[in-house]
N, CA, C and O atoms as a DFTB+ gen file, in Angstrom:
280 C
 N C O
     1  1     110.954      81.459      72.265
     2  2     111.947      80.712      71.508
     3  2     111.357      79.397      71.008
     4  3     111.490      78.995      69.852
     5  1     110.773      78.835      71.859
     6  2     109.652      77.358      71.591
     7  2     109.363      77.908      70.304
     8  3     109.970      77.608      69.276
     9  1     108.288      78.836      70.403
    10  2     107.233      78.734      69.206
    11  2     108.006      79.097      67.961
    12  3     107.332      79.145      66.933
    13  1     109.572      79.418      67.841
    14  2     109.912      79.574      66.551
    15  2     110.521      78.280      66.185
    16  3     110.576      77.989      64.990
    17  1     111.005      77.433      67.118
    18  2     111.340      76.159      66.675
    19  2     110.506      75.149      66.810
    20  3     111.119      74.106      66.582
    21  1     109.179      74.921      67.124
    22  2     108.179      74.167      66.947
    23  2     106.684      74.615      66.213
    24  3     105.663      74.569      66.900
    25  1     106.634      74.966      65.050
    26  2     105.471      75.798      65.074
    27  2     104.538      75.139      64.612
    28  3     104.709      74.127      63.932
    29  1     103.236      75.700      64.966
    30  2     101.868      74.545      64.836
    31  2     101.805      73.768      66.123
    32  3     100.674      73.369      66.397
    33  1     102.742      73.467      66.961
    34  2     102.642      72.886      68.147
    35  2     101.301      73.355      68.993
    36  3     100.889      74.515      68.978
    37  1     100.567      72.079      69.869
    38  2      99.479      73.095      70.773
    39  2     100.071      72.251      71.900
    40  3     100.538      71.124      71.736
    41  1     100.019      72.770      72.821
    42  2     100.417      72.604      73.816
    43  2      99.597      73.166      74.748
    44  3      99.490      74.392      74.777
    45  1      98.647      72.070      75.968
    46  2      97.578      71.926      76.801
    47  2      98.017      72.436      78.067
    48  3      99.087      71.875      78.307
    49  1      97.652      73.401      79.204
    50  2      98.305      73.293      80.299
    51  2      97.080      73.173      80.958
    52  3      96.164      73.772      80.396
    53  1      96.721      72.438      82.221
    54  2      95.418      72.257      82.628
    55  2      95.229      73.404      83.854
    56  3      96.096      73.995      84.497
    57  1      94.082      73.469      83.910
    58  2      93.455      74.904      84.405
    59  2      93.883      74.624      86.376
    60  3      93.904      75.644      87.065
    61  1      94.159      73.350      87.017
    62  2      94.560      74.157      87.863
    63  2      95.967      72.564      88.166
    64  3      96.028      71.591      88.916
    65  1      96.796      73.137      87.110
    66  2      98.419      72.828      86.698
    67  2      99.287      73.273      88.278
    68  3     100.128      72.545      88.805
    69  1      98.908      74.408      88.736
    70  2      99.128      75.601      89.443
    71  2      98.851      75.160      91.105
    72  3      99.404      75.598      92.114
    73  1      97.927      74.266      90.984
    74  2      97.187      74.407      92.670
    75  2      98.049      74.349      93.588
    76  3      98.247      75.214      94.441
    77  1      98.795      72.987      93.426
    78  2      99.596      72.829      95.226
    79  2     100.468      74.396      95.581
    80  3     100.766      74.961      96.634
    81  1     100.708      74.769      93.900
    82  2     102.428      75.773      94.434
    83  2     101.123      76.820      95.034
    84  3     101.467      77.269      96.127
    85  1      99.888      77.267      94.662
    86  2      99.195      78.063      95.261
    87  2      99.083      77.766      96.637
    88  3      99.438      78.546      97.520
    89  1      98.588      76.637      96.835
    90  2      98.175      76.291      98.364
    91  2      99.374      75.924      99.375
    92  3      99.334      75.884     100.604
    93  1     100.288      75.707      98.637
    94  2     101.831      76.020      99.546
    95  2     102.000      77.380      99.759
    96  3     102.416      77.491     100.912
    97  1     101.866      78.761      99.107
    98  2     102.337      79.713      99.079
    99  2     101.082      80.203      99.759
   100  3     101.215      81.357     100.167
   101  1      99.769      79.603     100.029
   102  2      98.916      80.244     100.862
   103  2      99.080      79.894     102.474
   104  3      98.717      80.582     103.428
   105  1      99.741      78.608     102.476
   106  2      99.800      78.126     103.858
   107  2     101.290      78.693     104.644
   108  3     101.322      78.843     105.865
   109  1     102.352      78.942     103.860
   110  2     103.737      79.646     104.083
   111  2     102.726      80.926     104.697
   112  3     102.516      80.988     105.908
   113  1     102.140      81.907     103.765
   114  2     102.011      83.062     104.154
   115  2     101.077      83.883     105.193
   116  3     101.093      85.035     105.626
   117  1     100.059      82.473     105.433
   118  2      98.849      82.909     105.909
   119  2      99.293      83.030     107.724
   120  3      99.778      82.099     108.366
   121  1      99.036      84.145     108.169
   122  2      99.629      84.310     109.331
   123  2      98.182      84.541     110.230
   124  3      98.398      85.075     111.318
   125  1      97.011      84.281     110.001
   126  2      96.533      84.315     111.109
   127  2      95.087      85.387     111.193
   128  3      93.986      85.223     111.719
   129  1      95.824      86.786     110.232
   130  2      94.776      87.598     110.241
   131  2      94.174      87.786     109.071
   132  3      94.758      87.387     108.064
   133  1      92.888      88.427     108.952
   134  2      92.182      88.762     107.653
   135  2      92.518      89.297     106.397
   136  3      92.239      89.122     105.211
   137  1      93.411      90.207     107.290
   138  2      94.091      90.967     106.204
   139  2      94.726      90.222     105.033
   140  3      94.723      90.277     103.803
   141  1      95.289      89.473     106.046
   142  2      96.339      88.666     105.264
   143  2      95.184      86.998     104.090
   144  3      95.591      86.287     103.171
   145  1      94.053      87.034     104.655
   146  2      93.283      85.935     103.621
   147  2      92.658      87.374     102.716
   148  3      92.296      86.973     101.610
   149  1      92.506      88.399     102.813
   150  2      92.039      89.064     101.714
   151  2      93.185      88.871     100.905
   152  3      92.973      88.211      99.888
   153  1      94.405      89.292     101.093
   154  2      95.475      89.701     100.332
   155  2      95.791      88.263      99.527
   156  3      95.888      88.247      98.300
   157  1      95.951      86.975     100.402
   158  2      95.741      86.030      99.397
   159  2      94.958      85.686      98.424
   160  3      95.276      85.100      97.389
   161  1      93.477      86.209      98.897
   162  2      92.423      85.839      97.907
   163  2      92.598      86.982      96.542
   164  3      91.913      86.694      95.561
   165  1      93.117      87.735      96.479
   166  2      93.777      88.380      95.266
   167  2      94.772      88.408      94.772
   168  3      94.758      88.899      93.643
   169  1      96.157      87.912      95.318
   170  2      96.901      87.136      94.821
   171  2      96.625      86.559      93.702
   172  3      96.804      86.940      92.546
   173  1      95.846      84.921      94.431
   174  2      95.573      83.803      93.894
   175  2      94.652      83.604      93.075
   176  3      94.519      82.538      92.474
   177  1      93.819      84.702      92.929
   178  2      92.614      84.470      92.332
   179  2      91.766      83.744      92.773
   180  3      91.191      82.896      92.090
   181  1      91.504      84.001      94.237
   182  2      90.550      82.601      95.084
   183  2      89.845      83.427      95.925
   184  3      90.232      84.426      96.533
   185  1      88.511      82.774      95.885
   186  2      87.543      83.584      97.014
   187  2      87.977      83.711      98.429
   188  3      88.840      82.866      98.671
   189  1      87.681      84.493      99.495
   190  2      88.287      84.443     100.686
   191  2      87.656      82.850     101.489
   192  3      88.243      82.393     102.469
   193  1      86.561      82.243     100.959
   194  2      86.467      81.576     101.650
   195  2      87.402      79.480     101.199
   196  3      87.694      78.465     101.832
   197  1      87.469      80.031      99.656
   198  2      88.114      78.406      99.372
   199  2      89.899      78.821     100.096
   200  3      90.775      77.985      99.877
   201  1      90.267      80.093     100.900
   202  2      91.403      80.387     101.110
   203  2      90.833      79.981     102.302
   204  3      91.631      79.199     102.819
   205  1      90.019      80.095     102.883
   206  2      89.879      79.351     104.549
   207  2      89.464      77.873     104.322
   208  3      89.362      77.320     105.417
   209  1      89.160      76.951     103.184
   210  2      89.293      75.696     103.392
   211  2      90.844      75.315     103.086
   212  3      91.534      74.390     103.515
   213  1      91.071      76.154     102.371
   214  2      92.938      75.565     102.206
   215  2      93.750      75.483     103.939
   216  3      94.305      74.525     104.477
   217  1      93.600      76.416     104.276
   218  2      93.970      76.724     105.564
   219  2      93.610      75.303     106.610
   220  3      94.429      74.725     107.325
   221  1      92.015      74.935     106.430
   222  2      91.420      73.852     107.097
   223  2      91.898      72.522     106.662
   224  3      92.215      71.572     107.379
   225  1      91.900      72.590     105.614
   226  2      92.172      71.194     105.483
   227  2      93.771      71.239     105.708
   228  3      94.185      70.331     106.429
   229  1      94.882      72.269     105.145
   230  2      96.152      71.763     105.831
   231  2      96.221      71.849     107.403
   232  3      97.290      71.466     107.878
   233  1      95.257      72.291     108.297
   234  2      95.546      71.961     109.775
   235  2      94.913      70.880     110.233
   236  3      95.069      70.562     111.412
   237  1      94.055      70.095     109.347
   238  2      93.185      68.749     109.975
   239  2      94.399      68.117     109.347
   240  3      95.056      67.709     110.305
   241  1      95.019      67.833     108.263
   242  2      96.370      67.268     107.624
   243  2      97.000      67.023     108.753
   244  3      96.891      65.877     109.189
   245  1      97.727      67.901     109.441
   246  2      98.796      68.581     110.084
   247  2      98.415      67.805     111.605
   248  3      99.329      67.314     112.268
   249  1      97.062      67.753     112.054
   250  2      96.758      67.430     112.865
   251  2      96.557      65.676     113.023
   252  3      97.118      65.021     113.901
   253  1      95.698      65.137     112.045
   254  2      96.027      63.985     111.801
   255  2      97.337      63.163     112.249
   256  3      97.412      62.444     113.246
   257  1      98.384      63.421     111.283
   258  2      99.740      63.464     111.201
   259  2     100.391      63.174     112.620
   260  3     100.981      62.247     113.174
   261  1     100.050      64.213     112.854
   262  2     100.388      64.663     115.096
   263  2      99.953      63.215     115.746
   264  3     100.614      62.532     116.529
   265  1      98.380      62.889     115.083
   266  2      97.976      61.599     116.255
   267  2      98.536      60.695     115.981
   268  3      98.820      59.952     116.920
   269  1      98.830      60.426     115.060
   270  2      99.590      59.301     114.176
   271  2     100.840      58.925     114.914
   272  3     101.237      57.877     115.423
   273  1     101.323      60.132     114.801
   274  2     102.386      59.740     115.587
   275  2     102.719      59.368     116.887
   276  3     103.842      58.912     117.099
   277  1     101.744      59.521     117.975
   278  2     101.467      59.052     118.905
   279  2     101.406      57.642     119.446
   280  3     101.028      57.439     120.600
């Protein structure tokens, strides 16, 4: 509908526009086993291993957080 009422418009979306809702929806789902980081890494379009730094860095996050509060 856009493109018939704006036309000639370009409109930029940047290549990773996308990340957090990815790395939220990897950390919701990731339960633990392999299976489950293969199945994300095709999902998302992400190698199995930048799906195990997502994982790492939200539990050093998570962990941080914990001492903090201490």
């Amino acid at each position: 509908m856009l493109i018939f009422l704006l036309p000639g418009l370009n409109v930029s979306i940047p290549k990773n526009a996308l990340r957090i809702v990815k790395e939220r929806h990897i950390i919701n789902e990731y339960d633990g086993t392999r299976f489950t980081i293969n199945r994300l890494a095709v999902e998302c379009d992400l190698s199995q291993r930048h799906i195990y730094r997502i994982i790492e860095n939200h539990l050093h996050k998570s962990k941080n957080k914990d001492s903090k509060k201490d």
